[in-house]
Backbone as CSV, one residue per row, in Angstrom:
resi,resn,N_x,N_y,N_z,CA_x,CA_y,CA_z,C_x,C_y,C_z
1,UNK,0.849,-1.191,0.000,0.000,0.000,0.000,0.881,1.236,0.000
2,UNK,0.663,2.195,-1.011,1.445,3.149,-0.988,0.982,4.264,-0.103
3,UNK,1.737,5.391,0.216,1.669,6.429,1.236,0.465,7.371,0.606
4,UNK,0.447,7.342,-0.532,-0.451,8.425,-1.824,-0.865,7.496,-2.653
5,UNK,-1.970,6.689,-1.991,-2.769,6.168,-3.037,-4.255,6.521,-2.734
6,UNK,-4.344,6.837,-4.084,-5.348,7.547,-4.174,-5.594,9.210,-4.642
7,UNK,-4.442,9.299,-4.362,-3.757,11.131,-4.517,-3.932,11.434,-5.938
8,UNK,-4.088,12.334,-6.388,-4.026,12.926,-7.860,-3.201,14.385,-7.248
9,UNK,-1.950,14.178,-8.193,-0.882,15.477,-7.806,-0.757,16.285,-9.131
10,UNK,-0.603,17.593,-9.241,-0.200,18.219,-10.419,1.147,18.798,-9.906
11,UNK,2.477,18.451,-10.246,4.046,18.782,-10.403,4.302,19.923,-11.126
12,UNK,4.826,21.215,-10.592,5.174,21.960,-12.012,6.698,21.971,-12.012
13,UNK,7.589,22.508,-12.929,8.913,21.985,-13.083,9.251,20.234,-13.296
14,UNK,8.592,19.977,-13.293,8.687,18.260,-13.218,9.650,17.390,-14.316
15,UNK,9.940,17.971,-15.011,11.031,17.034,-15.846,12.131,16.801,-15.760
16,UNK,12.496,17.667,-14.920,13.844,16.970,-14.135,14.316,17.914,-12.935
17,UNK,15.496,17.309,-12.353,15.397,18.066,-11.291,14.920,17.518,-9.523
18,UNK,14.487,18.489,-9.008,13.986,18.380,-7.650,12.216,17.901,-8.438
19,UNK,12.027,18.899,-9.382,10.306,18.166,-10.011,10.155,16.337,-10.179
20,UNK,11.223,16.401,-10.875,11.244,15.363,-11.608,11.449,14.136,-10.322
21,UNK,11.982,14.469,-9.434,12.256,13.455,-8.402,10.673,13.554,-7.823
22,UNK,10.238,14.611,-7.343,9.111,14.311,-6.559,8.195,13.352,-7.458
23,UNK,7.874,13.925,-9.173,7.241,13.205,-9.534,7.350,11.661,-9.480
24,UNK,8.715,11.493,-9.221,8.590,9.777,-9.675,8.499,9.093,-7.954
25,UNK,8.834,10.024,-7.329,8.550,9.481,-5.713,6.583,9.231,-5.696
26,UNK,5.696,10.266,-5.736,4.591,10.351,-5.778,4.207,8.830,-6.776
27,UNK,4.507,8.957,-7.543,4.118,7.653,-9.032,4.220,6.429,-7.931
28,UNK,5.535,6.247,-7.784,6.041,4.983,-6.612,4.840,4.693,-5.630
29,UNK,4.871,6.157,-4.697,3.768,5.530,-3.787,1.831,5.751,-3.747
30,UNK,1.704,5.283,-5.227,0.819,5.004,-5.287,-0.254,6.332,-6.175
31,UNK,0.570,7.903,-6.419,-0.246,8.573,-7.068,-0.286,9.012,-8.303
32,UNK,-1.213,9.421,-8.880,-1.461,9.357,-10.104,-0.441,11.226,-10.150
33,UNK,0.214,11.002,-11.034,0.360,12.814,-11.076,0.745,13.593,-12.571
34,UNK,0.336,14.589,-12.315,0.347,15.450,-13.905,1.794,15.995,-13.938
35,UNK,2.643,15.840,-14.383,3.830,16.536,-14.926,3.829,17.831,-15.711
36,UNK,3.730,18.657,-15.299,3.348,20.151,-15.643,5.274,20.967,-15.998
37,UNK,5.523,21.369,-17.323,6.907,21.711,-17.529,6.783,22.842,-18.714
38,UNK,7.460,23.213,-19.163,8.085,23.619,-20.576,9.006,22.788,-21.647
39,UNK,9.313,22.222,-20.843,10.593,21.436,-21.560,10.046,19.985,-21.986
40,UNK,9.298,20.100,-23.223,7.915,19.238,-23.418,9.090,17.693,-23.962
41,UNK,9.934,17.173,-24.330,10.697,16.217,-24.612,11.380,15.813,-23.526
42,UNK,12.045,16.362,-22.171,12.293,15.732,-21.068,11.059,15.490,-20.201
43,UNK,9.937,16.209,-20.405,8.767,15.586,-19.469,8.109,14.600,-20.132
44,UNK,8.058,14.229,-21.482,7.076,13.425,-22.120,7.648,12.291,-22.036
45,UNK,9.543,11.965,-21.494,10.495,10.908,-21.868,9.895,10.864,-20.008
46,UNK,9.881,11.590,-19.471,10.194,10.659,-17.886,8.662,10.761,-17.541
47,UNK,7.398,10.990,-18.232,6.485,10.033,-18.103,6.027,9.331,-18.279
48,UNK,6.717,8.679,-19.745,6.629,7.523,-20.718,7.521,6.336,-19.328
49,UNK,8.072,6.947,-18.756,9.041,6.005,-17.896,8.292,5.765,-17.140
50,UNK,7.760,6.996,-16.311,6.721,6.318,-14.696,5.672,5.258,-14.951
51,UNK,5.185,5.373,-16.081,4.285,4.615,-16.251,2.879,5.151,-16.523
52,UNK,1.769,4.488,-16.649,0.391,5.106,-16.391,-0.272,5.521,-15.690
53,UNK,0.301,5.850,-14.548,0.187,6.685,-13.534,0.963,8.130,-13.454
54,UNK,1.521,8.117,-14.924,2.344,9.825,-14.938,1.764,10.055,-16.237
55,UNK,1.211,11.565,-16.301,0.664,12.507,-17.626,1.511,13.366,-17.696
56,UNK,1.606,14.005,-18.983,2.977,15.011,-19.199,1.526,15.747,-19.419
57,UNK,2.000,17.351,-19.313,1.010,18.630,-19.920,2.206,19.906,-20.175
58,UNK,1.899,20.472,-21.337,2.692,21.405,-21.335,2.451,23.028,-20.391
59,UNK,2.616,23.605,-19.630,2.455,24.263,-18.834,3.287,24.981,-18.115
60,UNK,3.166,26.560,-19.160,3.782,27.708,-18.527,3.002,28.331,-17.503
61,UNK,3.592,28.231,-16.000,3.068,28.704,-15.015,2.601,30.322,-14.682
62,UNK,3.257,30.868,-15.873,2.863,32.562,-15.688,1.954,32.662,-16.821
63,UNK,1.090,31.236,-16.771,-0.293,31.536,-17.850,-1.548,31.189,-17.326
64,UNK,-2.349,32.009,-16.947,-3.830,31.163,-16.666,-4.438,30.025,-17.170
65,UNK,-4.596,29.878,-18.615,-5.117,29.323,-19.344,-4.385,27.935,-19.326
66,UNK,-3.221,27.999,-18.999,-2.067,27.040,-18.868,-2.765,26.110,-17.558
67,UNK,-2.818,27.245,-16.354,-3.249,26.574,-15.347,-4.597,25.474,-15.460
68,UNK,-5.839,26.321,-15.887,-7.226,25.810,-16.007,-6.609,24.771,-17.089
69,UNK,-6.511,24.620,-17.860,-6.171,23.475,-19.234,-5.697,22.359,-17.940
70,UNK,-4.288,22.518,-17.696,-3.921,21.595,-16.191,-4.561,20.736,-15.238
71,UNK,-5.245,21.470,-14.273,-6.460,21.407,-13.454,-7.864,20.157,-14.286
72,UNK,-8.134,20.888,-15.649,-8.799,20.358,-16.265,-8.084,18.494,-16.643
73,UNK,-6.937,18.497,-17.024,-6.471,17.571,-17.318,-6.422,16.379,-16.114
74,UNK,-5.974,17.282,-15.419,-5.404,16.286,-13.563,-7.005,15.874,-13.152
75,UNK,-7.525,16.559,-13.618,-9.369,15.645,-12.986,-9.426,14.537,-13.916
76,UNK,-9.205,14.943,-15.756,-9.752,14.290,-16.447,-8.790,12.907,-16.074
77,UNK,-7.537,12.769,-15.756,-7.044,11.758,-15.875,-7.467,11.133,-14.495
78,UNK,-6.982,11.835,-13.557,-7.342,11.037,-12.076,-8.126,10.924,-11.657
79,UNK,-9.171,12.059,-11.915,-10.482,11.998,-11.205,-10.855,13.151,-10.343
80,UNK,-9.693,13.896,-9.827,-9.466,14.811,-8.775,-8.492,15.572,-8.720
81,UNK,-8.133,17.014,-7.552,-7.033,17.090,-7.547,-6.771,16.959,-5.907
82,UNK,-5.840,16.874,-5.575,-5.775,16.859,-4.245,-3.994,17.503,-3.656
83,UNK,-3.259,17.303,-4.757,-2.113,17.215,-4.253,-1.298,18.892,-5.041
84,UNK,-0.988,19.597,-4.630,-0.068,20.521,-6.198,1.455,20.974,-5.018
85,UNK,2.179,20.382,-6.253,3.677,21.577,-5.761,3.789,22.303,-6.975
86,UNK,4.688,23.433,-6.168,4.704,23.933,-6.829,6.368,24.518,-6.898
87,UNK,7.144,23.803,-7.699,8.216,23.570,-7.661,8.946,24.221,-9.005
88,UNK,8.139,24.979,-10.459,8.912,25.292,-11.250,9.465,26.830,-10.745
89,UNK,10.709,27.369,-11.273,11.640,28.116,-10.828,12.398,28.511,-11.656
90,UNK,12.897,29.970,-11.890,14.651,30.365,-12.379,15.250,30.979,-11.584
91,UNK,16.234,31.379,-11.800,17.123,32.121,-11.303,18.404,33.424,-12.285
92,UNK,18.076,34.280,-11.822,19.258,34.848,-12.958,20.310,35.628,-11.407
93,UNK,21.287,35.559,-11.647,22.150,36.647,-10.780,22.940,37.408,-11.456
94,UNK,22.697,38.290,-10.416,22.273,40.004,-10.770,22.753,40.705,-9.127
95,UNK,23.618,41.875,-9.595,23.320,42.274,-7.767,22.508,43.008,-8.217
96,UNK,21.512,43.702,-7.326,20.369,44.687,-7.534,20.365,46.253,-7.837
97,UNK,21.531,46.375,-8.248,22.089,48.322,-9.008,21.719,47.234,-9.986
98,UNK,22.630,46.526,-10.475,22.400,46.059,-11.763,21.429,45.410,-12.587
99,UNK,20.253,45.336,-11.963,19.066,43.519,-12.692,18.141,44.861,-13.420
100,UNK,18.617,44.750,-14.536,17.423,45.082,-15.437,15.878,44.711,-14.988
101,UNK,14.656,45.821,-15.290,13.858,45.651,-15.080,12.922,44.468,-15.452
102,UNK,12.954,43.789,-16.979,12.787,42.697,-17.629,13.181,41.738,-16.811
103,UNK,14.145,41.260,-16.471,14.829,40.533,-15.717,13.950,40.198,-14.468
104,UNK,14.324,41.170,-13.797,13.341,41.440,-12.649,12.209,40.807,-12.617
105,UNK,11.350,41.441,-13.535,9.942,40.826,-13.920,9.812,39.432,-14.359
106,UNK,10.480,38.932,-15.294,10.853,37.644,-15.536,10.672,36.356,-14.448
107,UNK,11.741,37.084,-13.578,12.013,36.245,-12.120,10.254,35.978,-11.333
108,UNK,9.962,37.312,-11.211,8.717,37.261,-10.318,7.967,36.325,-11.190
109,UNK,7.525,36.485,-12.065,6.650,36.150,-12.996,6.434,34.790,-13.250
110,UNK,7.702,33.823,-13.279,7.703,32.390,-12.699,7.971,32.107,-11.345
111,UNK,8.200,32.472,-10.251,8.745,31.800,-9.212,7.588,32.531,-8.134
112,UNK,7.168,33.247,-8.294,5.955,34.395,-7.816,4.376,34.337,-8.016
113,UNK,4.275,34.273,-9.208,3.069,34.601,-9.838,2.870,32.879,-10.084
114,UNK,3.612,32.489,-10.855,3.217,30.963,-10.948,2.778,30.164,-10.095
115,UNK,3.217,30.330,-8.842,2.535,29.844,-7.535,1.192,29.950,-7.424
116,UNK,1.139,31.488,-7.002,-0.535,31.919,-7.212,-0.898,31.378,-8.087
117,UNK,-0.627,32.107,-9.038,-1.649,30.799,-10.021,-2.219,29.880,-10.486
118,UNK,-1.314,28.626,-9.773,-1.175,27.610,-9.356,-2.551,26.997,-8.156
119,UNK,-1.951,27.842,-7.179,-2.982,28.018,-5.561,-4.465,28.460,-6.041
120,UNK,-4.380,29.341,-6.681,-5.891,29.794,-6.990,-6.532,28.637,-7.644
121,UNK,-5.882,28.510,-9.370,-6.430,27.606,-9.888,-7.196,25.596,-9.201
122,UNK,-5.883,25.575,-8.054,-6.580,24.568,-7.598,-7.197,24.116,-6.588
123,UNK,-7.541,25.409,-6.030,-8.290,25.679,-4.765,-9.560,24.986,-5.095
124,UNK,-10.361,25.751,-6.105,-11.515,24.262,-6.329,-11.730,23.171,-5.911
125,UNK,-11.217,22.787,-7.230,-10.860,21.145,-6.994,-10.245,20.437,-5.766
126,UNK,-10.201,21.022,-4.841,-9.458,21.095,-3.582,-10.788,20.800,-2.576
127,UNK,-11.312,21.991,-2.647,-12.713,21.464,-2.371,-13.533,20.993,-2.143
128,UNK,-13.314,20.300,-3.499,-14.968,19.714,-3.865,-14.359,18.213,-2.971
129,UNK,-12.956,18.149,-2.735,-12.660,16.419,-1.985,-12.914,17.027,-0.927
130,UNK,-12.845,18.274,-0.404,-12.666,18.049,1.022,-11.326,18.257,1.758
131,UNK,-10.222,17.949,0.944,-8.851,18.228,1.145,-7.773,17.906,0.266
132,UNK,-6.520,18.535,0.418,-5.391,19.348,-0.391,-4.269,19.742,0.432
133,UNK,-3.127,19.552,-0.272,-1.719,19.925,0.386,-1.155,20.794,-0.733
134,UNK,-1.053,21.731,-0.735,-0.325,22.891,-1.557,1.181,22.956,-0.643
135,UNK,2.032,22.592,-1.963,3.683,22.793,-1.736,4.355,23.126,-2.043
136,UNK,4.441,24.278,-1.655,5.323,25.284,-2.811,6.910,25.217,-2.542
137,UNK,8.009,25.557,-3.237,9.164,25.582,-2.762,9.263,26.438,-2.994
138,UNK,10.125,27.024,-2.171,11.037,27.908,-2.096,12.389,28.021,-1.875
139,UNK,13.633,28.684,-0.589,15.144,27.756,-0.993,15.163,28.388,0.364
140,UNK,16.176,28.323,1.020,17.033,29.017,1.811,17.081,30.421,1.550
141,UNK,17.533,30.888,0.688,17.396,32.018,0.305,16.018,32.726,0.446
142,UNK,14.911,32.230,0.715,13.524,32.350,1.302,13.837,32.474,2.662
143,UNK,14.552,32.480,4.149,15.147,32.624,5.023,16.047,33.207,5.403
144,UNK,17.295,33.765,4.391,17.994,34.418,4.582,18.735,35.121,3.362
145,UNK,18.978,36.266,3.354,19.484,37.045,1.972,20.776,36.264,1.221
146,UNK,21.091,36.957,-0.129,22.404,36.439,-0.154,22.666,37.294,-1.036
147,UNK,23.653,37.701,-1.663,24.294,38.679,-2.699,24.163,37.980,-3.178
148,UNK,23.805,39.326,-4.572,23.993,38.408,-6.290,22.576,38.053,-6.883
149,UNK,22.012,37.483,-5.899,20.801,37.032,-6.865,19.397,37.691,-6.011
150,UNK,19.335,39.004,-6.308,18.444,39.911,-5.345,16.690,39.277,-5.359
151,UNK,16.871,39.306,-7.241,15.018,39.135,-7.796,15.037,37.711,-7.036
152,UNK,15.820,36.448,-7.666,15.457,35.240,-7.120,14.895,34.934,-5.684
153,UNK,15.538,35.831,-4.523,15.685,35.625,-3.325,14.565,36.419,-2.336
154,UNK,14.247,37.363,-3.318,12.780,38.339,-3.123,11.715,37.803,-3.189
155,UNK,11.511,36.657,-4.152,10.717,35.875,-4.763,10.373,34.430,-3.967
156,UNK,11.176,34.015,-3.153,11.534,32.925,-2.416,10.842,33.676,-1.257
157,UNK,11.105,34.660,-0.498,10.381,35.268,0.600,9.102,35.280,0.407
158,UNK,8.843,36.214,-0.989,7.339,36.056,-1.013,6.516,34.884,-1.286
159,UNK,6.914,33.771,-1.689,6.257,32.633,-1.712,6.096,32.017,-0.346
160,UNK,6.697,32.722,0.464,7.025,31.676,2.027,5.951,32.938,2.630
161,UNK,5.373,33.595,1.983,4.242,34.802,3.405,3.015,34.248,2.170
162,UNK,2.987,34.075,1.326,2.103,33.410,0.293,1.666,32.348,1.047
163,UNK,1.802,31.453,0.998,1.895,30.205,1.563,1.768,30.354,2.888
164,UNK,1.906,31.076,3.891,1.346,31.186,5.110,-0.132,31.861,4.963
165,UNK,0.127,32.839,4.080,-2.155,33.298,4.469,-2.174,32.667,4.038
166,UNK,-1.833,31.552,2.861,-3.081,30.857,2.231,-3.565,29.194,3.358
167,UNK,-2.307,29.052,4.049,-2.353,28.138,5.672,-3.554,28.850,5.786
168,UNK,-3.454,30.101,6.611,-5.114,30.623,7.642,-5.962,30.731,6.954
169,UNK,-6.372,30.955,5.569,-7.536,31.206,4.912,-8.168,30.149,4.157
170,UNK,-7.626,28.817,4.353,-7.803,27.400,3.758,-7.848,26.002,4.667
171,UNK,-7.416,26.442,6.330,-7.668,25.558,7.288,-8.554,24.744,7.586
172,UNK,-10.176,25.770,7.489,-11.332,25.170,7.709,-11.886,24.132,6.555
173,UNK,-11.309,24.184,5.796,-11.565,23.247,4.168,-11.104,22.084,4.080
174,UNK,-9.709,22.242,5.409,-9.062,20.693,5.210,-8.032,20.977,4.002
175,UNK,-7.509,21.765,3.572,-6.430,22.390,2.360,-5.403,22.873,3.369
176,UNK,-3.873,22.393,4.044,-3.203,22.739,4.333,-2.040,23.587,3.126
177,UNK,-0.807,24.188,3.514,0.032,24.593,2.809,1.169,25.043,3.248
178,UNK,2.176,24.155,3.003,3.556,24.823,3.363,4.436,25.276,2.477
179,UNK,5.695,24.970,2.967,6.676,25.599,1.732,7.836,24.456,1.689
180,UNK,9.003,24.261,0.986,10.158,23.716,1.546,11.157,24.993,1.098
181,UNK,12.482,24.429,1.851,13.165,25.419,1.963,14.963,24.826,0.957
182,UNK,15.023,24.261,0.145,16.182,23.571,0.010,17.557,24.568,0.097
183,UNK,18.315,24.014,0.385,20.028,24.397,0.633,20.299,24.166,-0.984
184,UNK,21.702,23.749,-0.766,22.572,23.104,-1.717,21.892,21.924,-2.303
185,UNK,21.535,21.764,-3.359,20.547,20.577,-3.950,21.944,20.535,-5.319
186,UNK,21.785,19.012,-5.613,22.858,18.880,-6.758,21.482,18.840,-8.377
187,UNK,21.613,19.854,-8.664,20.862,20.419,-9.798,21.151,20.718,-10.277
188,UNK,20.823,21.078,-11.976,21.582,21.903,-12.740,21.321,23.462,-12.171
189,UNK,20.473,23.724,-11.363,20.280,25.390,-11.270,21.352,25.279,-10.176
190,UNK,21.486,24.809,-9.012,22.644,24.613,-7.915,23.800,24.398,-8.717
191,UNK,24.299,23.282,-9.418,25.362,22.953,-10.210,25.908,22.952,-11.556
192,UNK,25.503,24.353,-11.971,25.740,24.704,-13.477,26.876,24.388,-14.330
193,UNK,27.017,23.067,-15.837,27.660,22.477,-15.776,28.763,21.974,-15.238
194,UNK,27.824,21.046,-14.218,28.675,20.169,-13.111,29.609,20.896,-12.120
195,UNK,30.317,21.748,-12.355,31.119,22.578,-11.431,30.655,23.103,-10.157
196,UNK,30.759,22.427,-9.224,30.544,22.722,-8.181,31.655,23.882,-7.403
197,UNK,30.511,25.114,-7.003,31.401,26.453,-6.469,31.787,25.854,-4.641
198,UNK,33.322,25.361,-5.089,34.140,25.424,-3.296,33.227,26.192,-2.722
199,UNK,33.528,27.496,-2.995,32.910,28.279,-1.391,31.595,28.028,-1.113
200,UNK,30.808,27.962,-1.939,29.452,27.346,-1.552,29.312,25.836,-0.609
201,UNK,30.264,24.729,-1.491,30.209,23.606,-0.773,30.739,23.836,0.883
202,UNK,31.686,24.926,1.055,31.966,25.053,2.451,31.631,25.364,3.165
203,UNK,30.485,26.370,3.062,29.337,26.861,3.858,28.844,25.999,3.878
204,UNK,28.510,24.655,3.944,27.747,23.701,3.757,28.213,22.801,5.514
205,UNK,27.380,22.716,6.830,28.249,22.250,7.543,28.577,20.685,7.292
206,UNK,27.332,19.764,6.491,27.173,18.836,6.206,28.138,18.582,5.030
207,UNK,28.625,19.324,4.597,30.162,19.001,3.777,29.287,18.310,2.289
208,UNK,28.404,18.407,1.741,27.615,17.932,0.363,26.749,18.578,0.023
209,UNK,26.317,18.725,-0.951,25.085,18.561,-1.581,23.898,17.473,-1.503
210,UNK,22.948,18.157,-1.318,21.872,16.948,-1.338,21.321,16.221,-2.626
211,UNK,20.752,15.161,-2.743,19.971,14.502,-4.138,18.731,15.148,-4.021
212,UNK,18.625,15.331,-4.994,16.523,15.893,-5.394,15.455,14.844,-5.110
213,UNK,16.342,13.645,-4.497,15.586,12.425,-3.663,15.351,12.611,-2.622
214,UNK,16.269,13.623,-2.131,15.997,13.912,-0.240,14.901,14.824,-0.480
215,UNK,14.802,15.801,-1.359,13.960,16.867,-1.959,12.673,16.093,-1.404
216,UNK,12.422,15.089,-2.275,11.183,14.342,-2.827,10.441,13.423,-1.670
217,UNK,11.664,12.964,-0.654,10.844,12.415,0.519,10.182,13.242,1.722
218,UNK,10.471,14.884,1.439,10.180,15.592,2.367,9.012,16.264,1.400
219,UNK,9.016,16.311,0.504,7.316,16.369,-0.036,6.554,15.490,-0.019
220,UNK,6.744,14.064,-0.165,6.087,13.304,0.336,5.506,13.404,1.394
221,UNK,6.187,13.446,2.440,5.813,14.023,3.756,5.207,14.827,3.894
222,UNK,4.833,15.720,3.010,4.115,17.118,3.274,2.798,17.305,2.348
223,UNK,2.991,15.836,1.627,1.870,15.500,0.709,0.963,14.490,1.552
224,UNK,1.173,13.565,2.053,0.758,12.554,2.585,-0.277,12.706,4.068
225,UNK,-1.119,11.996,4.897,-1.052,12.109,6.089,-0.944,12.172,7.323
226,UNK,0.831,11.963,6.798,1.774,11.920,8.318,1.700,13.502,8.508
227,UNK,1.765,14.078,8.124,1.472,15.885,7.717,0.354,16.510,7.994
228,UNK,-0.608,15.911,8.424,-2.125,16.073,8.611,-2.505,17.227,9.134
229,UNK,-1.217,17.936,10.592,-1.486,18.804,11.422,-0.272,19.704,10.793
230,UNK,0.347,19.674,9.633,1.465,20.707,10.031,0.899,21.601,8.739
231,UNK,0.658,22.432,9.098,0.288,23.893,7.695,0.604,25.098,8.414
232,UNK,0.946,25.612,6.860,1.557,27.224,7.546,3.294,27.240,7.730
233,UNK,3.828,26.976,7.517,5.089,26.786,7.916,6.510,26.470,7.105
234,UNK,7.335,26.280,7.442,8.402,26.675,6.345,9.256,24.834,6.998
235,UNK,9.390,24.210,5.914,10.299,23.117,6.079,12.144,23.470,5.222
236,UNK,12.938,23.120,6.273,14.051,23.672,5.769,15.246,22.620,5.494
237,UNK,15.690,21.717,4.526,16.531,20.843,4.125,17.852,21.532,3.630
238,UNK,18.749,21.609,4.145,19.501,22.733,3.743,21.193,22.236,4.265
239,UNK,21.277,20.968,5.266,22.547,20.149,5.509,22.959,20.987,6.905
240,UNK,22.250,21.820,7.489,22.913,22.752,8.575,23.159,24.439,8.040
241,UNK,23.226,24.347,6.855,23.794,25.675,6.228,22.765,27.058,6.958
242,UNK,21.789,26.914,7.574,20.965,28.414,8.164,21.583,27.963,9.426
243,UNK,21.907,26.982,10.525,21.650,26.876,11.261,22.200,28.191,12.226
244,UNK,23.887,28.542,11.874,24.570,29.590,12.251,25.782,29.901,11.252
245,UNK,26.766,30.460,12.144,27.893,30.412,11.386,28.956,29.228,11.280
246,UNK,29.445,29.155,9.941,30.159,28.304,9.699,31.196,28.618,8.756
247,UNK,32.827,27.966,9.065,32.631,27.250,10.260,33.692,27.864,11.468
């Protein structure tokens, strides 16, 4: 018996990555889930893999129509929705004299707005079961500043006060919502061809990078109902790196 059976999840970012892991963790234990991406040839190859329990949809998150089409799909296939992360993301760095306004907007516009959009759109369907786990990520950088990447890290905050009203204004429905918080994740957005930045790994007190598998069992967790009572709140996987100074 799987942990999420029965679950119907919609993934955004899902074709690879921290997405791509949750999706195939969710598939494993038992849920049906929509693979929501841009990158329509790595999501259509790793849901041809999960099996018939994974749908690819193409889905730019800074589109409404994107969303409802989605939503629409994740019922038509599963039946329901019950489950959404909301995990697609960029990043550009920039110190903030410098980030062009475009830029700027860019950033918000997926990592910001896509959320909402996301949250709204599947508040419904959320509903009509009775209950829902909205999971948005966010990073560390949602906790604490960092030079260089001003828009990204602005954007990470506001998804983490996002995700708390939408905790108090969705309680009584049985629709919880948190956030995660990842550190050092070995990704291509963390590890841009392969080169891993020393000084980053050393701030690290845990001395690594994490897999987008550790990612994926702590959404599980936050999908599932070992999680039942925890909404509102910020989960932080990160190896020690907020804890203080190091070293």
């Amino acid at each position: 018996m799987g942990r999420l059976d029965g679950r119907v999840a919609i993934v955004t970012g899902a074709a690879r990555g921290i997405g791509g892991a949750i999706a195939e963790r969710f598939v494993a234990e038992g849920a049906h889930v929509l693979l929501a991406d841009v990158a329509d040839d790595a999501g259509r190859a790793l849901a041809e893999r999960l099996g018939e329990r994974a749908l690819y949809r193409h889905v730019d998150v800074t589109m409404e129509a994107d969303w409802a089409a989605a939503v629409a799909a994740a019922k038509s296939f599963g039946g329901h929705v019950d489950v959404l992360v909301n995990n697609a993301g960029i990043m550009r760095a920039n110190r903030i004299e410098d980030i062009p306004l475009e830029e700027y907007m860019q950033v918000v516009a997926v990592n910001q707005v896509g959320p909402f959009l996301g949250m709204r759109a599947c508040i419904p369907a959320m509903r009509e079961v009775g209950r829902g786990s909205i999971i948005t990520l966010s990073s560390a950088m949602g906790m604490s500043g960092r030079a260089g990447v001003g828009a990204y890290t602005s954007t990470k905050f506001a998804v983490r006060g996002l995700s708390k009203t939408l905790a108090l204004e969705l309680a009584p429905a049985g629709i919880r919502s948190n956030t995660i918080h990842p550190g050092g994740i070995d990704t291509e957005m963390t590890v841009p061809g392969d080169a891993v930045d020393p000084k980053f790994l050393a701030s690290i007190p845990m001395g690594r990078l994490a897999a987008p598998s550790e990612v994926a069992d702590l959404a599980l967790f936050l999908a599932s109902d070992e999680s039942s009572y925890c909404s509102g709140h910020e989960f932080v996987i990160d190896g020690a790196m907020l804890a203080g100074p190091w070293p």
